[in-house]
C-alpha positions as CSV (number, residue, x, y, z in Angstrom):
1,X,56.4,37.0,-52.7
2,X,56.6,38.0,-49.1
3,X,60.0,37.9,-47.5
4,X,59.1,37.4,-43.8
5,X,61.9,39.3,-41.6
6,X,61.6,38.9,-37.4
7,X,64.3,41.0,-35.7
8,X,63.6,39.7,-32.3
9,X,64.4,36.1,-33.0
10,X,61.5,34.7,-30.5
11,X,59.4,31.8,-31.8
12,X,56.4,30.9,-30.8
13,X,58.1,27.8,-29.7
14,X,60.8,29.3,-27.1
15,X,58.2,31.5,-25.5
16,X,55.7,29.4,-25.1
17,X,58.2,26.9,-23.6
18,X,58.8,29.3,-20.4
19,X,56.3,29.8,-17.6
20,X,56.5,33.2,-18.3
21,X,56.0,33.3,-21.8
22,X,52.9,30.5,-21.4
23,X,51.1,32.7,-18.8
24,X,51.3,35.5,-21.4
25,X,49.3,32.8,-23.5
26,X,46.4,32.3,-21.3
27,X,46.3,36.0,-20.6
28,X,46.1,37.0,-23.7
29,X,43.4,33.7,-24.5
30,X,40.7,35.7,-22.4
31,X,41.1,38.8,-24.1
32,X,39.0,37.8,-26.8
33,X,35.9,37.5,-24.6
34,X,36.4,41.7,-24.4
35,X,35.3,41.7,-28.3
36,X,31.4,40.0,-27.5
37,X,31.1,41.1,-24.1
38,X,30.4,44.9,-23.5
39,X,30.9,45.9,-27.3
40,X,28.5,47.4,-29.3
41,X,29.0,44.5,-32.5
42,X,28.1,41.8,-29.7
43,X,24.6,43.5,-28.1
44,X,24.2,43.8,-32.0
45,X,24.1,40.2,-32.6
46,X,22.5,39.1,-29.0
47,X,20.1,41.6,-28.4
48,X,18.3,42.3,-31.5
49,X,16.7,41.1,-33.9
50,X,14.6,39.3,-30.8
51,X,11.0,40.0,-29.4
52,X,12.2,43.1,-27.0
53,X,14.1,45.4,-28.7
54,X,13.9,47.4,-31.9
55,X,15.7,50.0,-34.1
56,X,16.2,53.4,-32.4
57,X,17.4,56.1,-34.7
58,X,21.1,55.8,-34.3
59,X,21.1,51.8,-35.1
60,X,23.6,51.5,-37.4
61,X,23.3,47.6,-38.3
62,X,19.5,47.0,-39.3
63,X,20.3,44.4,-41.5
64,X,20.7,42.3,-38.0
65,X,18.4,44.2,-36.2
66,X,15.3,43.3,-38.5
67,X,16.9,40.5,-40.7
68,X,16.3,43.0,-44.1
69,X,19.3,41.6,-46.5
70,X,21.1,40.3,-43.7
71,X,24.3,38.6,-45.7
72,X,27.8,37.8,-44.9
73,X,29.3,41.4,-45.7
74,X,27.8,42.5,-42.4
75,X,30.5,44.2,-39.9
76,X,29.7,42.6,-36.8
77,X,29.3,38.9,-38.0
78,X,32.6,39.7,-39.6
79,X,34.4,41.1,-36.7
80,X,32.5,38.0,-34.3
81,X,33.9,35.6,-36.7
82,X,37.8,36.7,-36.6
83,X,38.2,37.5,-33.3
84,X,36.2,34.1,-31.6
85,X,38.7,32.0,-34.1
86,X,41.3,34.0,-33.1
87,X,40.6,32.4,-29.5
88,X,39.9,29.2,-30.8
89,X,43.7,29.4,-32.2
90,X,45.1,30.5,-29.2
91,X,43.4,27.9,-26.8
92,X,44.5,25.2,-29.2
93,X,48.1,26.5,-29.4
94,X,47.9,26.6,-25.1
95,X,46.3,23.4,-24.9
96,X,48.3,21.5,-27.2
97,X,52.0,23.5,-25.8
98,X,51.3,23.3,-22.2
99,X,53.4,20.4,-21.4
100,X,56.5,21.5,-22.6
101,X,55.7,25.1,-20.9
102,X,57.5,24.4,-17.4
103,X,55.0,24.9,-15.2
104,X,54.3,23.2,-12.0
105,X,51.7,20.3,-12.0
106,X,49.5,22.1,-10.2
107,X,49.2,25.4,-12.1
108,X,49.5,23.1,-15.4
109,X,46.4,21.9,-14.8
110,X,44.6,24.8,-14.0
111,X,46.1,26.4,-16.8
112,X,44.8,23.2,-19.0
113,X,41.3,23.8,-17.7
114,X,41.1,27.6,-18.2
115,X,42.5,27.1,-21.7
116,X,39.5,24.1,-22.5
117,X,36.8,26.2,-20.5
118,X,37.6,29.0,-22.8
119,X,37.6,26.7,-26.6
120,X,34.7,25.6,-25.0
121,X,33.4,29.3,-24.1
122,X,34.7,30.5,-28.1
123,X,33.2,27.0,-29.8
124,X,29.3,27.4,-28.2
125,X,29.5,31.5,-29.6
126,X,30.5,30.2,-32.7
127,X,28.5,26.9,-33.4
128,X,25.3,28.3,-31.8
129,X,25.8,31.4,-34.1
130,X,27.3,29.7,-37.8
131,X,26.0,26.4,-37.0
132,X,28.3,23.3,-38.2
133,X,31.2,25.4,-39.9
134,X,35.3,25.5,-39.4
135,X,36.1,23.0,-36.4
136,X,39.7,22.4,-35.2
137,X,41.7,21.3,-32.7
138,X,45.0,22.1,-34.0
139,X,46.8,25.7,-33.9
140,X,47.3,27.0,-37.3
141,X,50.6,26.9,-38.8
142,X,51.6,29.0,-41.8
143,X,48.7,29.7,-44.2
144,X,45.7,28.0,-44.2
145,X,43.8,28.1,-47.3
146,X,40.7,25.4,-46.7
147,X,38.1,25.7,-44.0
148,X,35.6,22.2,-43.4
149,X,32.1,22.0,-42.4
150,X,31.7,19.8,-39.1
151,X,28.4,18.5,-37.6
152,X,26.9,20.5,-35.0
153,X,27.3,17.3,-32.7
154,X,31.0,17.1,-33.3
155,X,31.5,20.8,-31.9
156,X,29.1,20.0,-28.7
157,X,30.8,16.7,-28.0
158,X,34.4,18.4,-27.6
159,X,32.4,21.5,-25.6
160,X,31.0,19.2,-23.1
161,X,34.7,17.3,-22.7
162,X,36.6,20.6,-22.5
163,X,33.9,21.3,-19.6
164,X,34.0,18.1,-18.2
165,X,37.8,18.7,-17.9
166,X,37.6,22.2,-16.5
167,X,34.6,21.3,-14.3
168,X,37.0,18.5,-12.7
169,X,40.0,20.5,-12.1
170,X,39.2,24.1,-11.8
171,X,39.8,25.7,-8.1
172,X,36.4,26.9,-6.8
173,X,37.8,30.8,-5.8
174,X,40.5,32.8,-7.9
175,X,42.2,35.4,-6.1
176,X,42.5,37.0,-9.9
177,X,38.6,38.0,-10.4
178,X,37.9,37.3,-14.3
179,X,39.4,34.3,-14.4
180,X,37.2,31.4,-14.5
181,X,36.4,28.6,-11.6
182,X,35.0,25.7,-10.9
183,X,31.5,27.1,-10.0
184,X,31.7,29.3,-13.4
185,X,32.4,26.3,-15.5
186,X,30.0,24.5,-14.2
187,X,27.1,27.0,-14.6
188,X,28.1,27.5,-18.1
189,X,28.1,23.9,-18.4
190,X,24.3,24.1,-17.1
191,X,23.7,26.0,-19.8
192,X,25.2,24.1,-22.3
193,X,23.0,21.1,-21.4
194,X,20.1,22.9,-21.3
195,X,20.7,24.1,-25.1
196,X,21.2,20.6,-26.4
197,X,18.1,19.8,-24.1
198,X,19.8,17.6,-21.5
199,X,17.5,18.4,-19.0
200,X,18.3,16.4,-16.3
201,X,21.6,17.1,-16.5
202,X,20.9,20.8,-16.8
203,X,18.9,20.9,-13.9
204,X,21.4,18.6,-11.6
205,X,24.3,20.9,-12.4
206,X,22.5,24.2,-11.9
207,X,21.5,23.1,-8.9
208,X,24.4,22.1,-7.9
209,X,25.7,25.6,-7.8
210,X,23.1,26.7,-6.2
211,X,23.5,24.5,-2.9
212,X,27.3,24.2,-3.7
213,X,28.3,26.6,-0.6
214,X,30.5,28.3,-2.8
215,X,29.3,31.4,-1.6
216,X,27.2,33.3,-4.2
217,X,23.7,34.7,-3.7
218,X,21.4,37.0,-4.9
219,X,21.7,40.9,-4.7
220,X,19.0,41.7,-2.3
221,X,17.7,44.7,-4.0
222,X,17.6,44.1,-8.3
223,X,18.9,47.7,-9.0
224,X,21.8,47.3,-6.6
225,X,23.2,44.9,-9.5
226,X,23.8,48.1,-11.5
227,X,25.7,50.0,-9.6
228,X,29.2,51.1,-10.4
229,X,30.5,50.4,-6.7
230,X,28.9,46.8,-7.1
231,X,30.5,45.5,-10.0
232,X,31.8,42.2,-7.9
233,X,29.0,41.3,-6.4
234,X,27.2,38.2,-4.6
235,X,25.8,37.7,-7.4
236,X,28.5,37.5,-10.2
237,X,29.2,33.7,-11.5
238,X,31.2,34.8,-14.3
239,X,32.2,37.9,-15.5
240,X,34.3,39.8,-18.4
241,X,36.3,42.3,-16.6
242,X,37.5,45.5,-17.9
243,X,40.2,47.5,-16.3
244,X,39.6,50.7,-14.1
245,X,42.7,52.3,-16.4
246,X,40.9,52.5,-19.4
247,X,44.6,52.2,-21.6
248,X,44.4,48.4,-20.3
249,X,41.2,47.5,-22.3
250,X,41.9,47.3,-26.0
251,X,41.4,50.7,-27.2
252,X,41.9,51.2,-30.6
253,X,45.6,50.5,-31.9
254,X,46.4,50.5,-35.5
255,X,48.6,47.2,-34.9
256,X,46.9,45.6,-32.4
257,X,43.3,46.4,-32.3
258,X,42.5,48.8,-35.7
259,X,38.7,47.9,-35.4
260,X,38.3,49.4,-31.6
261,X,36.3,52.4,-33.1
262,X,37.8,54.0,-30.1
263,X,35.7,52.2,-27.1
264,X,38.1,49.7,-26.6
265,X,36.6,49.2,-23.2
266,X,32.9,48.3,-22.1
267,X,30.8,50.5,-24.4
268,X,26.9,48.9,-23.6
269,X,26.3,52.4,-21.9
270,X,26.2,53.9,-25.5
271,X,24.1,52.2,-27.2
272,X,20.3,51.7,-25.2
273,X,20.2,55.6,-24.3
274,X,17.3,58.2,-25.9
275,X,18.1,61.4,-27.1
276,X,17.8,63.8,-24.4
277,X,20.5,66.5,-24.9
278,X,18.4,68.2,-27.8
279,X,15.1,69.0,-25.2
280,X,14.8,71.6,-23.6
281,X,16.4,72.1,-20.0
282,X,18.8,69.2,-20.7
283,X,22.1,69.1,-21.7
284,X,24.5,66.2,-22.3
285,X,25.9,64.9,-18.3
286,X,27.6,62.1,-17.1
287,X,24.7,60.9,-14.9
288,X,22.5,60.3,-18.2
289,X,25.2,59.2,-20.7
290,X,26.1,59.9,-23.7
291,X,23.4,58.6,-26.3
292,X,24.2,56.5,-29.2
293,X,20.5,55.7,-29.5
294,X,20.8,53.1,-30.7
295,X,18.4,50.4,-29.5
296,X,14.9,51.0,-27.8
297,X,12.6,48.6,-26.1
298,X,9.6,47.1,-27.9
299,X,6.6,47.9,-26.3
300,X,5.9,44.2,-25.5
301,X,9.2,44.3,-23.4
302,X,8.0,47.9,-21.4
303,X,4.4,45.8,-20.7
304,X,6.0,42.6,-19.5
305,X,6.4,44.1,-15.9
306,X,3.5,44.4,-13.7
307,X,3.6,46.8,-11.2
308,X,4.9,44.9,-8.3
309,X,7.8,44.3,-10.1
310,X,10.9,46.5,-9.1
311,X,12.7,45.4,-11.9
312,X,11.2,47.5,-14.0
313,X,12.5,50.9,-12.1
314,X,16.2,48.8,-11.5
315,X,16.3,48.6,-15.3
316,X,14.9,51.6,-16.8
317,X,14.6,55.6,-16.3
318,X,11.6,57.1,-17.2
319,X,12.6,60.8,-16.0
320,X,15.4,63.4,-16.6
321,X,15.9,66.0,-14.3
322,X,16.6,69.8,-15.4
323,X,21.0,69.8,-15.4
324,X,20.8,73.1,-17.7
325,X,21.6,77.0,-17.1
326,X,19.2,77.3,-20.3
327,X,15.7,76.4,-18.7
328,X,12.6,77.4,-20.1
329,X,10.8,79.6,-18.4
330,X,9.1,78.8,-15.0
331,X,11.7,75.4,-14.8
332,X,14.7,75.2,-12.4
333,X,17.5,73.6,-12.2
334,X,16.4,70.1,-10.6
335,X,12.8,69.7,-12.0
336,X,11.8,67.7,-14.2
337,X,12.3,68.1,-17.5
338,X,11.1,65.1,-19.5
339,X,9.0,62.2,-19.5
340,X,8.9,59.5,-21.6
341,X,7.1,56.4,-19.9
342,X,5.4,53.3,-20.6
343,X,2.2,54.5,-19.2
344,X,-0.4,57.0,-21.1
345,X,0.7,59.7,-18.5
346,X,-0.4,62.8,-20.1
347,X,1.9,65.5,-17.9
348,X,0.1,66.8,-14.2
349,X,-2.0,69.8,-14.9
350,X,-0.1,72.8,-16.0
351,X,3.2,70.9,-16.4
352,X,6.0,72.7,-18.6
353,X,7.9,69.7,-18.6
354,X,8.0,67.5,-21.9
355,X,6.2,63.7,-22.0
356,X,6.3,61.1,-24.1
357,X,3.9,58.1,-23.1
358,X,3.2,55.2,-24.9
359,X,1.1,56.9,-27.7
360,X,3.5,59.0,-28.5
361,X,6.4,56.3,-28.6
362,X,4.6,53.5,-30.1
363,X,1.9,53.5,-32.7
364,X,-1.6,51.4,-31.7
365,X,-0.1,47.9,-33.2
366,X,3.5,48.2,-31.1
367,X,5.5,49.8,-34.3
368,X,7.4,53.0,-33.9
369,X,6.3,56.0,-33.8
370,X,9.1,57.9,-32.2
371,X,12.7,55.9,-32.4
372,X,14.2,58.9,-30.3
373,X,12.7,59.1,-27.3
374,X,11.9,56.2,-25.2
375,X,12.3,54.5,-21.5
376,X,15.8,54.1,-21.5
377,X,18.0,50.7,-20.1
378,X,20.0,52.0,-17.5
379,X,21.9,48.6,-16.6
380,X,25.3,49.3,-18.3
381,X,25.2,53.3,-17.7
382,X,28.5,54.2,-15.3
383,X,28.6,57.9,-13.5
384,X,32.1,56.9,-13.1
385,X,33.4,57.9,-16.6
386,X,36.0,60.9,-16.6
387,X,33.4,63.0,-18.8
388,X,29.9,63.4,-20.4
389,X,31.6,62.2,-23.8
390,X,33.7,59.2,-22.5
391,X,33.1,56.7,-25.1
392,X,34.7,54.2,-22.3
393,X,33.2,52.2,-19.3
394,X,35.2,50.4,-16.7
395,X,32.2,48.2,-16.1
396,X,32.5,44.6,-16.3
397,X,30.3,42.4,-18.7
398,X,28.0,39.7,-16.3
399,X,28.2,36.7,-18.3
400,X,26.1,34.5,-15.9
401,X,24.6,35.6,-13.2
402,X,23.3,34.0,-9.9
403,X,19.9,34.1,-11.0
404,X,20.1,32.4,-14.2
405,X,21.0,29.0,-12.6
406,X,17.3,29.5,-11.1
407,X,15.9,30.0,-14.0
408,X,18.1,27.0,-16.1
409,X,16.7,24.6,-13.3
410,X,13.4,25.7,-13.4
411,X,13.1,25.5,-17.2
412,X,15.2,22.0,-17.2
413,X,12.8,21.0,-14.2
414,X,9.5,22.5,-16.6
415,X,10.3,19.7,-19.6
416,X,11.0,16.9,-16.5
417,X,7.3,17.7,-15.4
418,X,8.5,18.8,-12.5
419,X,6.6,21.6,-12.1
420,X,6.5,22.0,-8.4
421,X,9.8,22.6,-7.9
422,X,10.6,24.4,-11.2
423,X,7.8,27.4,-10.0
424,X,9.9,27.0,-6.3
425,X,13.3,28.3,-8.3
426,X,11.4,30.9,-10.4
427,X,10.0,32.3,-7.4
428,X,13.1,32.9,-5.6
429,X,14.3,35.4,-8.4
430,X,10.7,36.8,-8.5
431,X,10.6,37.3,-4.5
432,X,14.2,38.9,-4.7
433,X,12.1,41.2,-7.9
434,X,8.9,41.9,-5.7
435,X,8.5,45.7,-4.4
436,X,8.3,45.9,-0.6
437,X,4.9,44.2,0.8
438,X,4.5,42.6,-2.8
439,X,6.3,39.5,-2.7
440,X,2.8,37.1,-2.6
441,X,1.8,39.3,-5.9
442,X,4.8,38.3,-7.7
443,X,4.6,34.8,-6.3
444,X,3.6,32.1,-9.2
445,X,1.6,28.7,-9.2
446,X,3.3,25.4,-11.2
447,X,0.1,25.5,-13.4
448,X,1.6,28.8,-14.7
449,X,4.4,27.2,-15.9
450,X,5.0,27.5,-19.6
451,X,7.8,28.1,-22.0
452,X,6.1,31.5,-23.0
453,X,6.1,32.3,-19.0
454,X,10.3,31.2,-18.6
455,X,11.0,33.7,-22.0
456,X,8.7,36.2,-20.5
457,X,10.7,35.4,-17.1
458,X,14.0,35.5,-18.5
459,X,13.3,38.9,-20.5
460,X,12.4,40.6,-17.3
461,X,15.4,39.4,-15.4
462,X,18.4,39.5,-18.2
463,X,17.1,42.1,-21.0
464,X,19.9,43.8,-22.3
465,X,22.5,41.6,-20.8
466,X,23.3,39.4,-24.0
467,X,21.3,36.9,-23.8
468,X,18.0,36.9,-25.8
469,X,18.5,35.9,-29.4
470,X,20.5,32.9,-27.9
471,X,16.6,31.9,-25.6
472,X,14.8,32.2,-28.7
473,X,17.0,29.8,-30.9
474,X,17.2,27.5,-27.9
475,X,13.7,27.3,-27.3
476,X,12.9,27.1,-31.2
477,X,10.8,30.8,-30.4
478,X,12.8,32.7,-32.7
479,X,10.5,33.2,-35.4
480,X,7.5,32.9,-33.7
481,X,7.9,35.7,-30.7
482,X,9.7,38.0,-33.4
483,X,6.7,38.4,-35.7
484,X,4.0,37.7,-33.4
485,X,5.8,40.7,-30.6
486,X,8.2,42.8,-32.6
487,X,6.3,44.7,-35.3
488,X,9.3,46.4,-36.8
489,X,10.8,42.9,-37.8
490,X,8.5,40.8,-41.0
491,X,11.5,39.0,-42.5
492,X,12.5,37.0,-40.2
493,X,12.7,33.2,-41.3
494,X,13.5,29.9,-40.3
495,X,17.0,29.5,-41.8
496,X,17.9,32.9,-39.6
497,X,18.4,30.9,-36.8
498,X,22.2,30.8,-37.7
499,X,24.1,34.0,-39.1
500,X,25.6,34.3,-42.8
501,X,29.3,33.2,-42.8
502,X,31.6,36.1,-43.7
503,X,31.7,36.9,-47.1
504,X,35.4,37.7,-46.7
505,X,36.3,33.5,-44.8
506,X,34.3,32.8,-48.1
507,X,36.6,34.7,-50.7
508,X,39.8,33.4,-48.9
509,X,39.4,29.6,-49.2
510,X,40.3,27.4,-52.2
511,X,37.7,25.3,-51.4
512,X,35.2,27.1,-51.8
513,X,32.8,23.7,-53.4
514,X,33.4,22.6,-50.2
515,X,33.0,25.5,-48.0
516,X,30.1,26.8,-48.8
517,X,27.5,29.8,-47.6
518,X,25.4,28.8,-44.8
519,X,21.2,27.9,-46.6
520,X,19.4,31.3,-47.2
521,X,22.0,33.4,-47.7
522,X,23.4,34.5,-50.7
């Protein structure tokens, strides 16, 4: 027997019945966001296992990555699972305490609406990824030894109300960026109809936002989005911010965070990075990263750009520059150093640089040849980190950008048959993506229009920004795009489409006729 001992005296109950003590609530209620958004476990479970990206050498979860053995004993789906319930705790605990908190009607009810915006944030990461398991309303109180199974309908019809709610009564502007508004709720809302194919209402309320006049637009120039100075932009909807004092964000704490692995803040820059340090006339710099090498791009994803497409420099680096005293000889400090493109670029004539094209990358049917050295994603890299080996980034996670509204309307417009005015919102992103003098190139035709095109589409605009596996399950392409454009992955099958429950939830309920293993999994 435990004998429970607290030396403070505070319950629950008298501090969530200040204002004080309540706001510490709803602070703490978006902290769980910083445990999917810009960590490694979460680009894990959104990124791969998809149709553009593939195991580097350093992946250290291939059971996700190429669905070989994927069970419920895997780390990240384990972590995912106890820290999105966690928030589904804490959002039920503010929601259901809030009127007994003290606060002002006013801030009650945008306190209310936060707290329902984020269940309703937690519930769509968790049904969308377990499918119909554990659904609540309640806080947890003392030990809870049963978990139920509950339709996927019942979990969508309280995420629509919560967003409903929020959508009504959410300011439009925050003068505390990170927290959400009116306009952020309302785009995630557009997405939320758009996965339970509600078109019409996914296309009213993403346009909706995008005439709203609440001020957001997008980023004239697509690498601009990347940069360090530019984390706030025009363009940002909805973001998970991390602090610039790196002891704010959740590093690793043996009480309160033992799983932070020591990157307690944004760690994305890590992870999509080739080994460079080993070659010759590089050495290990802020400006490059620090590489985890841990993901690399399929070589569908490299070929979806054509060449008037400037997202394809504003997302990857193809060159490293010479930053080493040890240069071989006839090479400078400043030159190039190494290649490794998409192209069959051989090297100029008499080059003592190193290349890696295509054929050396890739074999002749897409698999790997090389899983070191590769075009490298440079959206989450920050040159502002204290050191070359800074496992930290300030960066803030994008959630939902600007752009994707175009490109939830246009899809949403696509199955109305409203094909016209779906290729008029796809074109605005592509004319913001067009090089200088190359915007008609990149302009497209509603006879263009197909669901291939919008995945194609989206995987040029959002790849490594947490979004992928999430399109594929939505459009029922999963399966389809991963063995037909990701030759590294055979295994994938139809029951993937939802994630093994934790081995460990499964071991700790008495229930366990009840509760049950989702189908496929062992």
């Amino acid at each position: 027997m435990l004998e429970e001992y607290n030396p403070s005296g505070l319950t629950a109950e008298a501090v969530y019945s200040t204002p004080e003590g309540f706001e510490s609530l709803v602070n703490a209620a978006y902290s769980y966001q910083r445990w999917w958004y810009g960590k490694e476990e979460g680009y894990n479970m959104t990124e791969m296992g998809t149709d553009i990206w593939m195991s580097a050498a350093g992946d250290v979860w291939p059971d996700l990555t190429t669905y070989t053995n994927l069970q419920g004993t895997n780390a990240p789906i384990t972590t995912e699972w106890r820290e999105l319930y966690a928030g589904i705790n804490l959002t039920n605990a503010g929601i259901n305490r809030i009127e007994n908190a003290g606060l002002s009607p006013a801030l009650r009810i945008q306190r209310e609406a936060e707290l329902r915006f984020l269940r309703a944030f937690y519930y769509y990461h968790i049904v969308e990824t377990w499918g119909g398991v554990h659904f609540t309303l309640e806080e947890s109180q003392g030990i809870v030894t049963t978990a139920n199974k509950t339709p996927v309908d019942t979990f969508y019809d309280q995420i629509l109300k919560d967003l409903d709610f929020a959508v009504a009564n959410l300011a439009d502007t925050s003068p505390d960026y990170g927290r959400v508004t009116r306009p952020a709720a309302m785009s995630f809302l557009a997405r939320i109809y758009l996965t339970r194919k509600m078109y019409q209402q996914a296309a009213q309320m993403a346009e909706s936002v995008i005439d709203g006049g609440f001020g957001y637009s997008l980023v004239p120039n697509y690498a601009d989005l990347w940069a360090m100075d530019n984390n706030q932009s025009s363009e940002i909807v909805y973001a998970v911010n991390y602090s610039a004092n790196l002891t704010l964000n959740d590093l690793k704490n043996d009480a309160t965070n033992p799983l932070g692995h020591g990157r307690g803040s944004n760690n994305g820059h890590l992870h999509f990075l080739m080994k460079y340090d080993n070659l010759p006339g590089l050495t290990r710099a802020i400006e490059y990263g620090r590489p985890f090498n841990r993901y690399m791009p399929t070589r569908t994803l490299l070929d979806l750009f054509s060449e008037a497409d400037a997202r394809y420099e504003g997302s990857f680096m193809e060159v490293w520059y010479a930053n080493s005293s040890n240069t071989p000889a006839g090479m400078s400090r400043g030159d190039t150093a190494v290649v490794a493109t998409r192209t069959e670029f051989a090297g100029n004539p008499g080059h003592i640089y190193q290349v890696y094209n295509r054929n050396d990358i890739y074999y002749e049917n897409g698999k790997v040849r090389d899983n070191l050295r590769y075009p490298t994603l440079t959206k989450h890299m920050d040159d502002t980190r204290s050191s070359a080996n800074e496992a930290q980034s300030s960066r803030d996670a994008y959630v939902i950008r600007f752009a994707e509204l175009y490109l939830i309307a246009a899809e949403a417009r696509m199955f109305l048959g409203d094909l016209q005015t779906a290729a008029d919102h796809i074109n605005r992103v592509r004319a913001r993506a067009a090089k200088p003098g190359q915007v008609d190139e990149m302009m497209i035709s509603p006879e263009m229009l197909t669901l291939d095109f919008i995945l194609d589409e989206r995987a040029r605009e959002f790849a490594g920004e947490q979004l992928r596996w999430f399109d594929l399950k939505r459009t029922g392409k999963l399966v389809e795009r991963v063995l037909a454009l990701n030759p590294d992955v055979i295994n994938v099958k139809d029951y993937h489409t939802i994630r093994p429950i934790p081995q460990a939830q499964l071991d700790a309920v008495t229930n366990r006729d009840e509760f049950v293993q989702n189908p496929g999994y062992q």
